[in-house]
N, C-alpha and C positions, 0 to 999 in steps of 0.2 A: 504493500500500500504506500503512495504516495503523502509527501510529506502536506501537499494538497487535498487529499483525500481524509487521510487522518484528520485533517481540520476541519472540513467539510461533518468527518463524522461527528466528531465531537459537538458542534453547535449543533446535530440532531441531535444526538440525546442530550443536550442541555434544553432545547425545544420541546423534545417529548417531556423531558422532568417537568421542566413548567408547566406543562400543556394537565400532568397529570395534579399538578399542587391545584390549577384551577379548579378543576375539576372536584376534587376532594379540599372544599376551603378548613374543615375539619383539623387532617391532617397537614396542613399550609401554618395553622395556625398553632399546634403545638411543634413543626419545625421553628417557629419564630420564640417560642420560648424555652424551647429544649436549653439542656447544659455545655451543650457540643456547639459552640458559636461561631459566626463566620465575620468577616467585614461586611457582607451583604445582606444575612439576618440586622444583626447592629441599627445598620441604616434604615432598613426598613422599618422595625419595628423605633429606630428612634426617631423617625419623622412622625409616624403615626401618634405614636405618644406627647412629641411635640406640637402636635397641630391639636390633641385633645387636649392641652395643658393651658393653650393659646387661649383654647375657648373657654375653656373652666373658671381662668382667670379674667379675661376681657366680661365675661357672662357674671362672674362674683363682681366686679365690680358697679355694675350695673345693678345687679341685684343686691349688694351689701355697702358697696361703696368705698370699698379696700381692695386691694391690688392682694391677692390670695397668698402669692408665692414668695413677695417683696420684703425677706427676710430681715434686710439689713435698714428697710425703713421701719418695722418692725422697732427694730434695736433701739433704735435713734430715739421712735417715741415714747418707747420706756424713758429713755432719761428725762427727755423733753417734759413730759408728762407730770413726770414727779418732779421737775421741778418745780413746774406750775403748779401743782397741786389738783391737777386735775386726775385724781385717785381712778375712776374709773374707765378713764379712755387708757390712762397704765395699764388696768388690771386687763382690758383687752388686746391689748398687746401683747402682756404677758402669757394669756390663753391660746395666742397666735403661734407667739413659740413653741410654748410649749406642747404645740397638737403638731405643729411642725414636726418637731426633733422627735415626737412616740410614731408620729407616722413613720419617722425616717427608721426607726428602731424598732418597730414593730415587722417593717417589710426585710433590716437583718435577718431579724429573729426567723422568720417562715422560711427566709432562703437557705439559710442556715439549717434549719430544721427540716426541709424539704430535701437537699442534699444529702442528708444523714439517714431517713425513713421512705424519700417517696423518688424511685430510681426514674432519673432526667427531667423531673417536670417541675423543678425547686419554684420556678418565677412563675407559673400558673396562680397558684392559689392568693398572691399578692394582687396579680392582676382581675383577679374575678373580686377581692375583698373592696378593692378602688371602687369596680362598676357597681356594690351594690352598697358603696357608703354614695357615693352619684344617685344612685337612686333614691337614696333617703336626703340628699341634698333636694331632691327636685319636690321634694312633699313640705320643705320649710315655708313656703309661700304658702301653706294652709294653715300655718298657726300664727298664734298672735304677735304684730309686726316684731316689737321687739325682742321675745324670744327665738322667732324665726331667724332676725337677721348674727342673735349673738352663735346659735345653733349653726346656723348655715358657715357661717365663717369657721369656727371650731370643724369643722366637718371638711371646708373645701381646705383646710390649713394643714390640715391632718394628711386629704389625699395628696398634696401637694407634698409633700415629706416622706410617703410612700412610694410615690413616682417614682421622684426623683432618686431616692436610696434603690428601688429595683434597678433604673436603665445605668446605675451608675455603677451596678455591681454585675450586668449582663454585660456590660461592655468593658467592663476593669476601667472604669473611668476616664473614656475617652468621651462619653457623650452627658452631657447635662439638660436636660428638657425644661422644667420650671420657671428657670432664670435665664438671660441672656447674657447680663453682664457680662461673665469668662470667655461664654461664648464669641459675644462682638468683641473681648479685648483678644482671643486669638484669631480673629479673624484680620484687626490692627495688624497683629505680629507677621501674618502670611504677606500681607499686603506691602507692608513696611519691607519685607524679605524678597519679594517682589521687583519693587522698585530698585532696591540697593542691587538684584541681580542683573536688572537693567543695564544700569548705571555701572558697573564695576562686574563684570561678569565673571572674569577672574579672581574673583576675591574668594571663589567657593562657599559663599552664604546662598544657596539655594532653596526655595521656599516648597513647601509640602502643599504641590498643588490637590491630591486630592485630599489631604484633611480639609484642606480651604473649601474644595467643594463640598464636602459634608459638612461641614460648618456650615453653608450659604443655603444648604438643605433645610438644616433644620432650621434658622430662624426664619427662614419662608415659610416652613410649616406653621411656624408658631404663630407669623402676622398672617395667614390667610385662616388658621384653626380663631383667631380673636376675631375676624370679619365675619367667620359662622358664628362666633358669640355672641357679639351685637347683634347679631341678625336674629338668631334662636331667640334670647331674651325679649327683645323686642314684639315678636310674634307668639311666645311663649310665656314667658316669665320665667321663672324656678325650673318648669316645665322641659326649657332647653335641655337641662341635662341628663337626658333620658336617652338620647340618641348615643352621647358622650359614653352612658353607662352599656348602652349595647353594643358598643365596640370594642372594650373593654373584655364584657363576657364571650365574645366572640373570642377574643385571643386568649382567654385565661380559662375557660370551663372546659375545653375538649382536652386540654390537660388535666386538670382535677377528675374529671371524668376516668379517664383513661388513668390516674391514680387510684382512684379506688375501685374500679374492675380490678387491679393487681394487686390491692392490698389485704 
């Protein structure tokens, strides 16, 4: 066989692979969370969760009027706060964090725990527990406003630290979804790396074009998943995050599933 042909075969059966993932979106979606990782799982499931994150947060602030994921304003208004003396805008801040950091510790904990008892599907069950605290985010607009919106926050603070601790522990810490900050300042750094390679070609600073594309991936996801949020809320209210939440069980329950037929 030609070194032509060989090639030829190969993109078939990378054709047929695909052709049979669509087919079976079931098993599609616990490849995306299995243990066995690739660059192209990664991406995939970190755009997806990025553009869910976009929208959870543009949609929370619409509906609560706080930026969900926005840890380090957060911080700030803890100090801010008490030094004004304004005790209860602190004390929700403090409940911000702290639903933050147990989400982020609680989705350790399962992956951790998943790895140890439930063979390849450790990131399912984090992900199916996100779509069905989403679903109890979308029921806060039936209770009374201000318990709804302290609830609803503690809830989206919470999936927001779960997220983010799952894609951060499926990708060894290459991809962050929630926040952008790191994100847009490595995207500075390629860009800055870039230009210097331009300009001085020989100086051997070459810049890591495809992390820059995955990077320009996800915060696209992230500002077109916030333009479904505006959008959801606006048409929906609370309601939006119900779609959020069945995307969600889509990548995370045929793994659970498939955990407990084996357990």
């Amino acid at each position: 066989m030609t070194p032509h042909e060989r090639h030829n075969t190969g993109h078939l059966r990378g054709d047929l692979k695909t052709r049979r993932r669509l087919l079976n979106p079931s098993r599609s979606a616990r490849v995306l969370v299995a243990s066995r990782r690739s660059a192209g799982n990664d991406l995939v499931l970190g755009t997806i969760l990025a553009a869910i994150a976009g929208a959870a947060n543009v949609g929370g602030f619409f509906a609560l009027g706080q930026y969900t994921s926005h840890m380090t304003g957060y911080l700030s208004a803890i100090a801010d706060q008490l030094t004004a003396l304004n005790l209860w805008i602190a004390l929700l801040s403090v409940l911000a964090v702290a639903a933050f950091v147990s989400g982020s510790a609680l989705s350790a904990f399962l992956i951790n725990w998943g790895r140890d008892h439930v063979f390849r599907q450790q990131y399912a069950l984090p992900l199916t527990i996100q779509g069905g605290l989403l679903l109890g985010f979308s029921l806060c607009g039936t209770l009374p406003p201000d318990i709804g919106r302290v609830l609803g926050l503690v809830i989206l603070c919470f999936i927001m630290g779960m997220q983010n601790a799952t894609i951060t522990n499926i990708s060894g810490a290459r991809i962050r979804t929630t926040h952008a900050t790191g994100t847009v300042t490595d995207i500075g750094i390629e860009l800055g790396r870039v230009v210097y390679d331009r300009v001085w070609p020989d100086r051997g600073v070459a810049p890591d074009r495809v992390k820059l594309g995955i990077l320009l991936k996800i915060i696209g996801m992230f500002v077109l998943g916030g333009i479904f949020g505006v959008i959801g809320f606006q048409l929906a209210g609370f309601m939006f995050a119900i779609p959020l939440a069945g995307v969600l069980f889509i990548l995370g329950l045929p793994g659970v599933v498939q955990s407990l037929a084996h357990s």
